[in-house]
C-alpha positions as MATLAB code, in Angstrom:
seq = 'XXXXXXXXXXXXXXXXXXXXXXXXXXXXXXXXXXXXXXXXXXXXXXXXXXXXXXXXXXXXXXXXXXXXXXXXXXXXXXXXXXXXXXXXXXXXXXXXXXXXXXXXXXXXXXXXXXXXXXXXXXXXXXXXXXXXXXXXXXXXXXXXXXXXXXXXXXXXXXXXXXXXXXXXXXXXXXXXXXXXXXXXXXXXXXXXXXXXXXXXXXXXXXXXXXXXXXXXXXXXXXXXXXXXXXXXXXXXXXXXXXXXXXXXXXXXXXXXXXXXXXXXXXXXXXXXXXXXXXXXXXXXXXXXXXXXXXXXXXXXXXXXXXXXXXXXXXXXXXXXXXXXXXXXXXXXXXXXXXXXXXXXXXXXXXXXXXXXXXXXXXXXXXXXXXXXXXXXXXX';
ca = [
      10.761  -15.078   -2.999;
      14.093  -14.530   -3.433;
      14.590  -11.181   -5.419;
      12.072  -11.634   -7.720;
       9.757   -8.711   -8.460;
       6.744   -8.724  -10.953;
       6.577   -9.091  -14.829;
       4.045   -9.052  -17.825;
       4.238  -12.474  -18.194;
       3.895  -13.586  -14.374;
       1.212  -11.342  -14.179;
      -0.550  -12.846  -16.809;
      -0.289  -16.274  -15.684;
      -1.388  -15.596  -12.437;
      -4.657  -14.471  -13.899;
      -4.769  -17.159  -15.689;
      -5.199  -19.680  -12.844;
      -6.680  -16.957  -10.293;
      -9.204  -15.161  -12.314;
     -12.439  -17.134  -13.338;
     -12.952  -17.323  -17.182;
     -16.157  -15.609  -17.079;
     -18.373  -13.126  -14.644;
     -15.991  -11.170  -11.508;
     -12.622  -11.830  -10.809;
     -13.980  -12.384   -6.944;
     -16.887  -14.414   -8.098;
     -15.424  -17.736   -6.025;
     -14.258  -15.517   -3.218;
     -18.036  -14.149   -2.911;
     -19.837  -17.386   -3.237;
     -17.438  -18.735   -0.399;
     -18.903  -16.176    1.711;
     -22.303  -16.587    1.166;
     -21.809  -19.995    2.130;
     -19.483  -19.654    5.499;
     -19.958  -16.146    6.234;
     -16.474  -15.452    6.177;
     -13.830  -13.508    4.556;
     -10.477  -15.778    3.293;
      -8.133  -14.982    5.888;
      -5.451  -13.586    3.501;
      -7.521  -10.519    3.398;
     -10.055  -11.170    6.289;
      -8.346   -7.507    8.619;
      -8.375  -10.009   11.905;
      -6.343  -12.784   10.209;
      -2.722  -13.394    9.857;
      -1.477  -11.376   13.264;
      -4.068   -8.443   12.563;
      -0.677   -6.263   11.787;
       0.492   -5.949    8.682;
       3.992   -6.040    8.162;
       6.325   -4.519    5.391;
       9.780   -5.872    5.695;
      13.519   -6.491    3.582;
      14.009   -9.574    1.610;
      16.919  -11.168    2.921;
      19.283  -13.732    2.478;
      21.652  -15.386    5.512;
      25.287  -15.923    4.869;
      27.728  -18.707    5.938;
      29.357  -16.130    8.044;
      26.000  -15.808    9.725;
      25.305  -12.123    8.306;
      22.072  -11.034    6.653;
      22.361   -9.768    2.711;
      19.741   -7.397    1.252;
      18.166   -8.756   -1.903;
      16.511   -6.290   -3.011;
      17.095   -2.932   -1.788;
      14.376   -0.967    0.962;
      10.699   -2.260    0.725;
       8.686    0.814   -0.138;
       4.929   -0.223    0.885;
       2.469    1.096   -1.621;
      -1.573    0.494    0.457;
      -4.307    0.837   -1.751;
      -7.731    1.205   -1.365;
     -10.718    1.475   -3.114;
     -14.750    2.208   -2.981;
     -16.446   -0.880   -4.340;
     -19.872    0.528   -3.201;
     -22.588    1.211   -5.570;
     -21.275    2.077   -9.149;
     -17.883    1.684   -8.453;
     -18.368   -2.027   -7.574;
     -16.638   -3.977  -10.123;
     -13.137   -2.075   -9.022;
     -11.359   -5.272   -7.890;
     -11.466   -6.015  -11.610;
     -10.751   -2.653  -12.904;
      -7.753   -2.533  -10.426;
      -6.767   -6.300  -11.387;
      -6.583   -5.187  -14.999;
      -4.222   -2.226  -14.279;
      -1.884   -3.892  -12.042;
       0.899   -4.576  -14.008;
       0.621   -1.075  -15.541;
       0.619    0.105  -11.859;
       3.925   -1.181  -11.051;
       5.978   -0.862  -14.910;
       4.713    2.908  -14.367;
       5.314    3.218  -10.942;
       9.214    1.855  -11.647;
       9.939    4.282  -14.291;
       9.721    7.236  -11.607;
      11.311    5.341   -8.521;
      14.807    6.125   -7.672;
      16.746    2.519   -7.879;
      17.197    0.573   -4.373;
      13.302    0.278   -3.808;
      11.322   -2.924   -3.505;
       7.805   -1.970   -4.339;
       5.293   -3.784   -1.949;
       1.798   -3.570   -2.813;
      -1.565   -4.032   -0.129;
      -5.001   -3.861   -1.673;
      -8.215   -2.542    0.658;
     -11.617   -2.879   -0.863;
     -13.899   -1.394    1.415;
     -18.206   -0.449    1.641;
     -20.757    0.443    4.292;
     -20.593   -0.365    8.146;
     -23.604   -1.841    7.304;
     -22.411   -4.154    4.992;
     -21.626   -7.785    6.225;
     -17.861   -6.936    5.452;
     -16.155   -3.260    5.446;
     -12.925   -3.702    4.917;
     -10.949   -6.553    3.157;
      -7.405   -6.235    3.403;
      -4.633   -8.209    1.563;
      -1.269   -8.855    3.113;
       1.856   -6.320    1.609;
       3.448   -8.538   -1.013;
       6.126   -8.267   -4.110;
       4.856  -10.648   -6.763;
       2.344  -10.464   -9.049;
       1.142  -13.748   -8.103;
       0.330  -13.315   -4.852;
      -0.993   -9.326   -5.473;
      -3.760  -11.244   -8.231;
      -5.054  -14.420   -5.958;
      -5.316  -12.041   -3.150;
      -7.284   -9.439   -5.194;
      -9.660  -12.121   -6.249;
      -9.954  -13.491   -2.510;
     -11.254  -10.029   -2.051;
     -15.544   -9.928   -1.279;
     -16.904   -6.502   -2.921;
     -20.569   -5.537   -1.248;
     -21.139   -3.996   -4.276;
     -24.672   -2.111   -2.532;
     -25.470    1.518   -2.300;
     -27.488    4.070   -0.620;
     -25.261    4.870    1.880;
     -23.262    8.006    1.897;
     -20.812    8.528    3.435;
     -18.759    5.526    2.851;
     -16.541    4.187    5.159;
     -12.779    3.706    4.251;
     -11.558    5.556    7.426;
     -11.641    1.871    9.219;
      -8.803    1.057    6.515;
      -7.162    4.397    7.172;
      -7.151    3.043   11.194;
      -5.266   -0.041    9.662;
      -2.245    1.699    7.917;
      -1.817    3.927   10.728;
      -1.981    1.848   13.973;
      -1.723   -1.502   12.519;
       0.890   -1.253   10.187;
       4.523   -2.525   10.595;
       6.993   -1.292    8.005;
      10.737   -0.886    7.885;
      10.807    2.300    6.172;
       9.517    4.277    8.730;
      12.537    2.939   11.131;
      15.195    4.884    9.197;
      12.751    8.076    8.782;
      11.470    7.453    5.771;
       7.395    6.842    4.460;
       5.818    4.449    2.146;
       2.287    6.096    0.069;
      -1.005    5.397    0.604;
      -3.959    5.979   -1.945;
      -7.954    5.953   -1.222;
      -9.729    5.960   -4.266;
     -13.367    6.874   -4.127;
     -15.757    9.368   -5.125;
     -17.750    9.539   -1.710;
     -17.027   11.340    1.935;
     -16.583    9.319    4.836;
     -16.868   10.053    8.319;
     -15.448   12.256   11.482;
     -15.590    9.362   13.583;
     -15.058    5.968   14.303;
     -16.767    3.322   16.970;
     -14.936    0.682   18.281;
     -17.869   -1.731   17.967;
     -16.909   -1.456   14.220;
     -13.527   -1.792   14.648;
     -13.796   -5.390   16.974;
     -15.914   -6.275   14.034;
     -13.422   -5.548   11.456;
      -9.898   -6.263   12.634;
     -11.110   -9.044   15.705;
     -11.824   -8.623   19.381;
      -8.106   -8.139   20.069;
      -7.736   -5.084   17.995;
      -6.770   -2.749   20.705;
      -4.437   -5.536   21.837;
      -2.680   -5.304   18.226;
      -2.812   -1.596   18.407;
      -0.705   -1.632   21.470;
       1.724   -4.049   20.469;
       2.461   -2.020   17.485;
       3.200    1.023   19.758;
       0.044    2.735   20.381;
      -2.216    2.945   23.509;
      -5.781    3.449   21.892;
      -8.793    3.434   24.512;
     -11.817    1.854   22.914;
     -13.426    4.683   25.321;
     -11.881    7.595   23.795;
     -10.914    6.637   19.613;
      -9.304    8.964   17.820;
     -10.943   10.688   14.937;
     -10.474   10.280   11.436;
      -8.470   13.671   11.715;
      -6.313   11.859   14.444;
      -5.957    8.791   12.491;
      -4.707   10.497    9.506;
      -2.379   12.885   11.650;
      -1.218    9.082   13.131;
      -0.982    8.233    9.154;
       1.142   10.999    8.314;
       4.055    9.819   10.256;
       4.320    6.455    8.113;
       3.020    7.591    4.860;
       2.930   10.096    1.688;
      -1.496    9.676    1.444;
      -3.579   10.825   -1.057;
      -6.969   11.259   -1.538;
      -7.992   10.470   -5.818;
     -11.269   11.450   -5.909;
     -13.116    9.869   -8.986;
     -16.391   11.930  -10.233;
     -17.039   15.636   -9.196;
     -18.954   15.636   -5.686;
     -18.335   18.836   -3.818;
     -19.439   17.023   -0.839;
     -16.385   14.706   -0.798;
     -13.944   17.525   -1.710;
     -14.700   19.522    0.914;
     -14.688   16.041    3.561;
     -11.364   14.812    2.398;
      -9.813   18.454    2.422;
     -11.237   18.896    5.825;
      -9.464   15.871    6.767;
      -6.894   15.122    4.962;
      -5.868   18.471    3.396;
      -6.099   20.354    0.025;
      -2.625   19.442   -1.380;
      -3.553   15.768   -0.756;
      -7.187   15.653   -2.805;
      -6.159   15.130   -6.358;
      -9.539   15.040   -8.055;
      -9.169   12.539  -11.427;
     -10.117   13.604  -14.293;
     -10.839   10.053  -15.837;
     -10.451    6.826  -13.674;
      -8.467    4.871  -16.386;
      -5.536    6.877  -15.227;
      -5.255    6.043  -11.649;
      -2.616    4.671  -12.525;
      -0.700    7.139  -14.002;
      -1.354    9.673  -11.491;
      -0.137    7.204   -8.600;
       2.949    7.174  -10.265;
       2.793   10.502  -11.081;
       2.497   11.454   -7.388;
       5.160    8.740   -6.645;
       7.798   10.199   -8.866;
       7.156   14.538   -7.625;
       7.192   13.092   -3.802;
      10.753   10.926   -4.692;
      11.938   14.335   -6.644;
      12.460   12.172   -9.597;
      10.079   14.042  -11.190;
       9.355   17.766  -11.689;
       6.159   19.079  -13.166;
       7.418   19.855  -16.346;
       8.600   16.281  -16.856;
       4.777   15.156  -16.187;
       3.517   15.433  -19.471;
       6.099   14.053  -21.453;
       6.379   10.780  -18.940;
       2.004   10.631  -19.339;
       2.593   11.066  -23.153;
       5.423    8.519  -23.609;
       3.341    5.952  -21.496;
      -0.021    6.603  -24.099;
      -1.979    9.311  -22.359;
      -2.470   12.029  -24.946;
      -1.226   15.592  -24.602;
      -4.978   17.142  -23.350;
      -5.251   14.200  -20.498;
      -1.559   14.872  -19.279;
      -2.166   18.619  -18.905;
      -5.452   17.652  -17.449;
      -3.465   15.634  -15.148;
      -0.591   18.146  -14.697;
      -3.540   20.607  -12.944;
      -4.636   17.744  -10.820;
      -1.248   17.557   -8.991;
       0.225   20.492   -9.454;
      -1.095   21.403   -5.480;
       0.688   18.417   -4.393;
       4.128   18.460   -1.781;
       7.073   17.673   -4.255;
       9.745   16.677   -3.237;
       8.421   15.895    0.374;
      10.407   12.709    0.813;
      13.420   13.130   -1.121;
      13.626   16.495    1.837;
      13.670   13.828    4.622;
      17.509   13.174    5.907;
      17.756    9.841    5.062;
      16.704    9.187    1.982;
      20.150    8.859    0.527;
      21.307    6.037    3.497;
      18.212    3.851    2.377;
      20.232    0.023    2.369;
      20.205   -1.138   -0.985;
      20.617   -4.795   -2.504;
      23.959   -6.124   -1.067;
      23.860   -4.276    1.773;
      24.945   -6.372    4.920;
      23.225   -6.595    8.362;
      24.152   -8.089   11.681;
      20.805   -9.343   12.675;
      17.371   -8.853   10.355;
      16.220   -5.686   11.463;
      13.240   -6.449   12.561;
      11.758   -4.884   15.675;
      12.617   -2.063   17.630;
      15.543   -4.249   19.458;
      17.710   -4.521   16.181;
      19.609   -1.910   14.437;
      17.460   -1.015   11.219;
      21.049    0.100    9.555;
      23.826   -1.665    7.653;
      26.678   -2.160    8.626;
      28.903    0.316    6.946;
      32.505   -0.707    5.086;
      34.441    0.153    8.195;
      32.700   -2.516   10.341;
      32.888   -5.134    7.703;
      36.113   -4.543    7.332;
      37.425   -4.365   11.062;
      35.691   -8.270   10.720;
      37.307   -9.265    7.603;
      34.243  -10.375    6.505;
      33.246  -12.522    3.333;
      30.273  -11.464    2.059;
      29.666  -13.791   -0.492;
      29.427  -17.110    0.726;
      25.387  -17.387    1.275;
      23.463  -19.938    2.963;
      22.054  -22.808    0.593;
      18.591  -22.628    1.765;
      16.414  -23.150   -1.531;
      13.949  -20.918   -1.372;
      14.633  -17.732    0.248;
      12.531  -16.082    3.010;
      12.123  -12.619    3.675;
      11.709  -11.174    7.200;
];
């Protein structure tokens, strides 16, 4: 992966060989399922180590050093109601992808490396909840797994049940940033409440019969006898993430859930669902401090939203906290690309800081003879 990062035109190849000519974008994903009953375990919640992890792009050195290629993976989980009307969203949030990412560069301060994980998720009585892809950097990987992705697509059952995925990005989530102090963002899109509580029959269903296993390998203790509540979960969430509740449609039955739970200042309620996008950047670029509000509506305007819709917008998340992580200490240490580690800091048994010039130095170091590897991996 080296440090590539996504582009119009790998974007649109990818859905070019991913996405069917006609009918869904998960139409061979779904008819896969019929047949075995199972999800694809790139986004199948109990496949591929249950945890998800969000970690630097690296390169090794002759001198047996590891060189950022990027700069500090900033984990961006997404997910979205496919219940019901809002059903076809895999392909709504397919076609805005690359419009997610050019928008949601323009506000980042430079040094991040965007990673992006999609959730889809429905009923508990559905035959699947929750799909969830893997965090990735290029476009892709970001389209096959969106079209590996099963959408229920049924109704009839309110409230909806995304606080299993909200579970997943706070207990079974592994991501550097949070090791230097710092939090990725998480977005559930939806225009339905969900519920107080969770059972852990439903969660053995969803992420596998080892999910408290996972849980405690990750650093938490959960009891399947005594779960936390959603309230607990998203107290758990607010350690690791900026989260955000977009609420699509006017239901005062879901505003008043989601700011029970999560909070007014995090309910942003949308006024049109063509700009999720926009307003994910939007709230990307007041939390980094690279934006203020009075910079909103020119950035909406110069990026095609007309002057009504970015005032419109400009109410939505004016309630928001700006500036929250650009406040936290270390935002200004975050490694960047070039940066040089002693191990890969991975794990709580490695340093998850550089090394700074004064250690390089005291080594007389050579930090550019790399490793002829091929492809590079990332950690």
């Amino acid at each position: 992966m080296g440090n590539r990062t996504p582009s119009r035109d790998t974007y649109e190849e990818a859905k070019s060989t991913y996405v069917p000519d006609s009918g869904p974008a998960t139409a061979r994903a779904e008819q896969q399922a019929r047949r075995t009953g199972k999800l694809h375990p790139l986004v199948d919640p109990a496949e591929f180590g249950v945890i998800r992890p969000s970690h630097m792009r690296m390169k090794q050195l002759l001198n047996g050093l590891w060189s950022v290629n990027v700069g500090t993976p900033l984990p961006r989980q997404r997910r979205v109601d496919t219940t019901a009307s809002m059903g076809n969203n895999v392909d709504v949030v397919l076609g805005v992808l690359q419009d997610a990412y050019e928008l949601a560069m323009q506000v980042l301060p430079v040094g991040y490396d965007l990673q992006e994980a999609n959730e889809i998720f429905g009923d508990i009585q559905d035959r699947f909840v929750l799909c969830r892809s893997q965090f990735e950097m290029l476009s892709e990987r970001i389209v096959e797994q969106l079209t590996l992705m099963v959408p229920e697509r049924d109704g009839g059952d309110v409230p909806e049940d995304p606080h299993y995925g909200l579970f997943g990005a706070a207990y079974l989530t592994d991501a550097y940033i949070n090791r230097i102090g710092l939090k990725g963002y998480d977005f559930t899109v939806s225009d339905a409440e969900a519920r107080y509580e969770l059972e852990a029959r439903h969660l053995r269903r969803i992420f596998g019969d080892q999910v408290f296993d996972k849980t405690k390998e990750n650093g938490y203790d959960i009891d399947p006898r005594h779960l936390p509540s959603t309230k607990e979960v998203v107290r758990e969430l607010a350690k690791r993430s900026h989260y955000f509740f977009l609420q699509i449609k006017s239901s005062s039955q879901a505003t008043r859930f989601w700011t029970d739970v999560f909070g007014s200042e995090r309910v942003v309620l949308v006024p049109d669902a063509k700009y999720v996008p926009h307003i994910e950047a939007v709230i990307m670029g007041l939390t980094e401090g690279t934006l203020s509000l009075s910079d909103v509506t020119p950035f909406l305007m110069k990026n095609g939203v007309d002057r009504n819709d970015a005032q419109r917008i400009v109410r939505a998340v004016g309630h928001i906290p700006i500036g929250a992580q650009a406040a936290l200490p270390n935002v200004a240490r975050r490694p960047k690309a070039g940066d040089l580690f002693r191990e890969k800091p991975v794990g709580t048994q490695t340093s998850p800081w550089p090394l700074t010039p004064e250690e390089i130095a005291a080594f007389n170091l050579d930090s550019s003879a790399e490793q002829d590897e091929g492809e590079i991996s990332w950690v």
